[in-house]
TORGUPA-158624 format. One record per residue (C-alpha): residue number from 1; residue in three letters; z, x, y. Coordinates in steps of 0.05 Angstrom, whole numbers, plus 5000, padded with zeros to 4 digits. Each point is the difference from the previous one (the first is absolute). Layout:
# TORGUPA-158624
> pos;code;w;u;v
> NUM;ALA;Z;X;Y
...
//
This chain:
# TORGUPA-158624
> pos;code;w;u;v
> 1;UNK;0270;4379;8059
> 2;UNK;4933;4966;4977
> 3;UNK;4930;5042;5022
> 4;UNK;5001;4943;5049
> 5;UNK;5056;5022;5038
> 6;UNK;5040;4936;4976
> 7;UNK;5068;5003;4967
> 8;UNK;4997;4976;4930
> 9;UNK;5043;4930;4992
> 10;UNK;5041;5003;4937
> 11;UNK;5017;4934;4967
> 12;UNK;5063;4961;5017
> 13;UNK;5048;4992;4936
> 14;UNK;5034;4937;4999
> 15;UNK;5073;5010;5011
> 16;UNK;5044;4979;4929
> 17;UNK;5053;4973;5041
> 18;UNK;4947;4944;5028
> 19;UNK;4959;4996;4932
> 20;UNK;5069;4987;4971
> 21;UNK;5022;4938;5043
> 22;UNK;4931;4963;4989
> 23;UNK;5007;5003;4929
> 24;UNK;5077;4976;5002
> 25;UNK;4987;4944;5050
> 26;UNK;4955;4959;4952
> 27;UNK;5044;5017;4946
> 28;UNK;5064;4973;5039
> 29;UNK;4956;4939;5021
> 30;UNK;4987;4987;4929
> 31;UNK;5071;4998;4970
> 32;UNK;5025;4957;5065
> 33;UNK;4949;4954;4978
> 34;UNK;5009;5000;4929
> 35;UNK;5086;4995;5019
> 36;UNK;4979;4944;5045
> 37;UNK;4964;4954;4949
> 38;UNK;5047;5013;4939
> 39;UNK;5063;4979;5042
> 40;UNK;4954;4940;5029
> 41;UNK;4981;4988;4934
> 42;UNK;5072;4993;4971
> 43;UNK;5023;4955;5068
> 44;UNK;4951;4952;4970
> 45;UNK;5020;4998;4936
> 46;UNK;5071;4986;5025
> 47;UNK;4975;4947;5049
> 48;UNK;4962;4967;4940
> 49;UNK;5063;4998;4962
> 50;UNK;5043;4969;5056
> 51;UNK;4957;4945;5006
> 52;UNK;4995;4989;4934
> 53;UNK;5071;4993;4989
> 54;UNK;5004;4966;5064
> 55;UNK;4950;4941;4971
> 56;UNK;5033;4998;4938
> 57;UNK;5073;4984;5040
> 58;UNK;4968;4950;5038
> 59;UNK;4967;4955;4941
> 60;UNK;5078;5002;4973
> 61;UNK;5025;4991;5070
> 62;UNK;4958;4927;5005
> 63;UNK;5028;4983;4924
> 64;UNK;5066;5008;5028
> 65;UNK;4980;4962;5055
> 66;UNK;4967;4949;4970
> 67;UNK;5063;4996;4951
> 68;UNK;5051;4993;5065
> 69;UNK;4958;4946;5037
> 70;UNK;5040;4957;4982
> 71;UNK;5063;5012;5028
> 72;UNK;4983;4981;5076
> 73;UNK;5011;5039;5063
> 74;UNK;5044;5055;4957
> 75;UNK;5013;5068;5032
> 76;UNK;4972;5029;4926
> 77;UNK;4936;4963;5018
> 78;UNK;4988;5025;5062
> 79;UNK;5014;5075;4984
> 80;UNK;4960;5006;4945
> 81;UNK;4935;4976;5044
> 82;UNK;5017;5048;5056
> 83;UNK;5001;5059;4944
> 84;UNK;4927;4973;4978
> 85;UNK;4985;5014;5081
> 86;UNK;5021;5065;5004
> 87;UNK;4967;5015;4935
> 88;UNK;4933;4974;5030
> 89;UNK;5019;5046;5059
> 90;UNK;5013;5064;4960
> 91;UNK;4940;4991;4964
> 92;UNK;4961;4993;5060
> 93;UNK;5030;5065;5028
> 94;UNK;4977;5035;4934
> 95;UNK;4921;4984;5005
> 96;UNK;5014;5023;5077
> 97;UNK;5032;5068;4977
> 98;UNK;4948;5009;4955
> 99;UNK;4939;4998;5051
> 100;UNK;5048;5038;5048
> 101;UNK;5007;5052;4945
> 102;UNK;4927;5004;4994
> 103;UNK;4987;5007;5082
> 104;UNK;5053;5058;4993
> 105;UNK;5029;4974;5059
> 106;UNK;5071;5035;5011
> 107;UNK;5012;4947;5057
> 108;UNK;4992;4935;4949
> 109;UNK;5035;5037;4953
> 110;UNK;5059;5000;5040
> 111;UNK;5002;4934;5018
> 112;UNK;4976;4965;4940
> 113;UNK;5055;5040;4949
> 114;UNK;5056;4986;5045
> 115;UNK;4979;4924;5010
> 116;UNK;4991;5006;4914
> 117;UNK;5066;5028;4997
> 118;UNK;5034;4944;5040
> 119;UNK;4963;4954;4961
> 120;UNK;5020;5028;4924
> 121;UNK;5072;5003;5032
> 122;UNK;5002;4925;5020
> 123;UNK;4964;4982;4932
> 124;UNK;5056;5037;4957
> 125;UNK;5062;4972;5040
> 126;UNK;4970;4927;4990
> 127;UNK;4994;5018;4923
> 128;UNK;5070;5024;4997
> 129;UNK;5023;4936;5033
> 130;UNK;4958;4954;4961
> 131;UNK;5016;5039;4928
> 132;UNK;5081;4985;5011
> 133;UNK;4974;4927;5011
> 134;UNK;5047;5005;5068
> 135;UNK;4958;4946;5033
> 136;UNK;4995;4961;4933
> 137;UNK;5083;5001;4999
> 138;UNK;5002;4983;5073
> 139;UNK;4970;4939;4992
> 140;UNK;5031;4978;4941
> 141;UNK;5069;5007;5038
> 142;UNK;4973;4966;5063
> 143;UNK;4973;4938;4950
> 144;UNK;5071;5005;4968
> 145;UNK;5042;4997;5064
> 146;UNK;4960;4939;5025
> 147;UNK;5015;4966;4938
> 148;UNK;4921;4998;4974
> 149;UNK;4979;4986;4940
> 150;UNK;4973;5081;4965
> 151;UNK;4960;4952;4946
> 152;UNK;4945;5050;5023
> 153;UNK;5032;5066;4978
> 154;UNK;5031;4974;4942
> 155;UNK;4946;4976;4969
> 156;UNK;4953;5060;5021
> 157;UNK;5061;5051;4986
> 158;UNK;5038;4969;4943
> 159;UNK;5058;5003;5036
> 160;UNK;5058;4959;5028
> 161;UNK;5036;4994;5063
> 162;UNK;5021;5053;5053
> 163;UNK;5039;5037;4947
> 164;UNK;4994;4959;4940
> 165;UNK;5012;4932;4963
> 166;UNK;5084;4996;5029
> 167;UNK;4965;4995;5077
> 168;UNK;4990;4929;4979
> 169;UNK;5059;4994;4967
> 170;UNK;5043;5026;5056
> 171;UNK;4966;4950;5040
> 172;UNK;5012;4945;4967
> 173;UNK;4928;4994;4985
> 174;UNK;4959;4986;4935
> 175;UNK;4960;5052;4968
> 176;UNK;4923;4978;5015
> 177;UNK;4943;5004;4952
> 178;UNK;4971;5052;5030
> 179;UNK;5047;5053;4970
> 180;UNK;4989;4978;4938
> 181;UNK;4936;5020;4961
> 182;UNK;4957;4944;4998
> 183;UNK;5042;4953;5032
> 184;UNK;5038;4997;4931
> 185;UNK;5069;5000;5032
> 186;UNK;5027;5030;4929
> 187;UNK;5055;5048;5011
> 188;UNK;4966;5057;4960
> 189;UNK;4938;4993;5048
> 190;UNK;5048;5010;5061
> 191;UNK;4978;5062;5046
> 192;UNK;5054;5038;5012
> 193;UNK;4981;5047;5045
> 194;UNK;4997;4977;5078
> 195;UNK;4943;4998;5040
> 196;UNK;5022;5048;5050
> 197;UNK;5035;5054;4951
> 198;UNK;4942;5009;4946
> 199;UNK;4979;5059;4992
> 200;UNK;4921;4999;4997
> 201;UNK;4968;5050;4942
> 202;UNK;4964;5044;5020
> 203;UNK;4931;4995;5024
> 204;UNK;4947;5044;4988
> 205;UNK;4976;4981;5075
> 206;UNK;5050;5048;5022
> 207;UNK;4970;5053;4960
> 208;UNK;4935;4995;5029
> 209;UNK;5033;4991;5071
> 210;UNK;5027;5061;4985
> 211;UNK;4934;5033;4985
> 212;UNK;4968;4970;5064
> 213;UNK;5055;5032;5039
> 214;UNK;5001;5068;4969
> 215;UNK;4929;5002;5010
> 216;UNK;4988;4977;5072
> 217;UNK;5059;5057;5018
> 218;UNK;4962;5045;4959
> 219;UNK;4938;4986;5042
> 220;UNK;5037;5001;5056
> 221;UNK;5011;5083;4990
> 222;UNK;4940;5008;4974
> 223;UNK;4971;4978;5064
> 224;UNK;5057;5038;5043
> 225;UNK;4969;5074;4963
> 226;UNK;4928;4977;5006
> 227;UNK;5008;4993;5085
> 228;UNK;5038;5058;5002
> 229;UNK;4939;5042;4960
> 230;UNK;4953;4965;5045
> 231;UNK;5047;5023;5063
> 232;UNK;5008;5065;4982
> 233;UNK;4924;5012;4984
> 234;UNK;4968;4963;5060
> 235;UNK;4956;4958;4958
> 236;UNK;4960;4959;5048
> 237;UNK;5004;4922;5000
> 238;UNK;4934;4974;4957
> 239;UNK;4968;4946;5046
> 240;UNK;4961;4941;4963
> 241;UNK;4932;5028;5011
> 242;UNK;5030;5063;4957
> 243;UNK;5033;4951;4944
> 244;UNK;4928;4959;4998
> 245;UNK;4960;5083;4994
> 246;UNK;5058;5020;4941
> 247;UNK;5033;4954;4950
> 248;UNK;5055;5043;4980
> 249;UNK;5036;5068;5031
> 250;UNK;4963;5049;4946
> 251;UNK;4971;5068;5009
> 252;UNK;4931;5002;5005
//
């Protein structure tokens, strides 16, 4: 007791329990963050490389359009435009995952990698049918049955008949020029293999299919760990005025 008559106030300590979870807050804030950008960061650089594998099957896509024209209303035709649509649609999902990625929005996230998933699946099954040239054969036969001329695919295929040179022998029919080289109708310029049953070598459009697959599936779980981190932490959904006030996710 002062000369006053006052008690004497002793300073408050901080408690070390309290001190301890305002210095570990920040610190947790600041490896979230830094987890945050480095896994946005790689989504990117996957989503860059989709589409650029994606744009690189398309301009061959076109060539093998282009080289195909020519055959008419064919099945082969008309497959290989609708996988140049769902390309154009799977690479628009990608530049929509990636500003979903950057709004950290668990709800888009959802949607947007299932509706990518759907779309990688449909792209893959129309590669597998068009790399076994199913629709290609299919319309070979269907020319063949209705006793049409396949001028086209020999020519473009150096090959001959449904199953080979005898078709037209079997049918009493002359050999046309067209599965001869060059019109030459020499015996030794004869293509022996038929347009249905050649085997096609293989292309190195397949190879980079397979690439474009591999890596949109590898996006795909990529994306599937980055909403559950996002989940699991609560990170709040970054509005536009946010993305406009900070270019990237980094710690500050």
């Amino acid at each position: 007791m002062s000369c006053f008559g006052q008690a004497k106030k002793t300073p408050t300590m901080a408690s070390p329990e309290v001190s301890r979870v305002e210095i570990a807050v920040p610190r947790i804030r600041r490896h979230r963050s830094c987890t945050i950008a480095i896994c946005q960061w790689f989504i990117y650089s996957l989503v860059s490389a989709c589409l650029a594998l994606n744009v690189s099957d398309m301009f061959i896509y076109a060539k093998t359009i282009s080289k195909v024209s020519g055959c008419g209303r064919c099945i082969f035709l008309h497959y290989q435009i609708i996988l140049m649509v769902v390309v154009v649609l799977v690479m628009f999902l990608l530049c929509v995952v990636a500003v979903v990625v950057l709004k950290q929005s668990i709800h888009g996230l959802r949607i947007f990698v299932m509706l990518l998933f759907l779309a990688t699946w449909l792209q893959m099954m129309m590669i597998v049918l068009l790399t076994h040239e199913y629709p290609l054969i299919h319309d070979i036969e269907i020319l063949w049955k209705r006793h049409k001329s396949l001028d086209y695919y020999e020519r473009n295929f150096e090959c001959c008949g449904l199953t080979g040179p005898n078709d037209y022998v079997f049918n009493s029919d002359q050999v046309p020029g067209s599965c001869f080289k060059d019109n030459s109708m020499l015996t030794r310029d004869l293509y022996k293999s038929g347009c249905a049953t050649k085997k096609s070598q293989p292309s190195d459009l397949a190879i980079t299919e397979l690439v474009t697959i591999l890596c949109q599936y590898l996006l795909i779980v990529v994306l599937l760990c980055h909403k559950k981190y996002l989940k699991r932490n609560l990170v709040p959904v970054r509005s536009l005025r946010t993305l406009n006030a900070a270019r990237l996710h980094l710690p500050s």
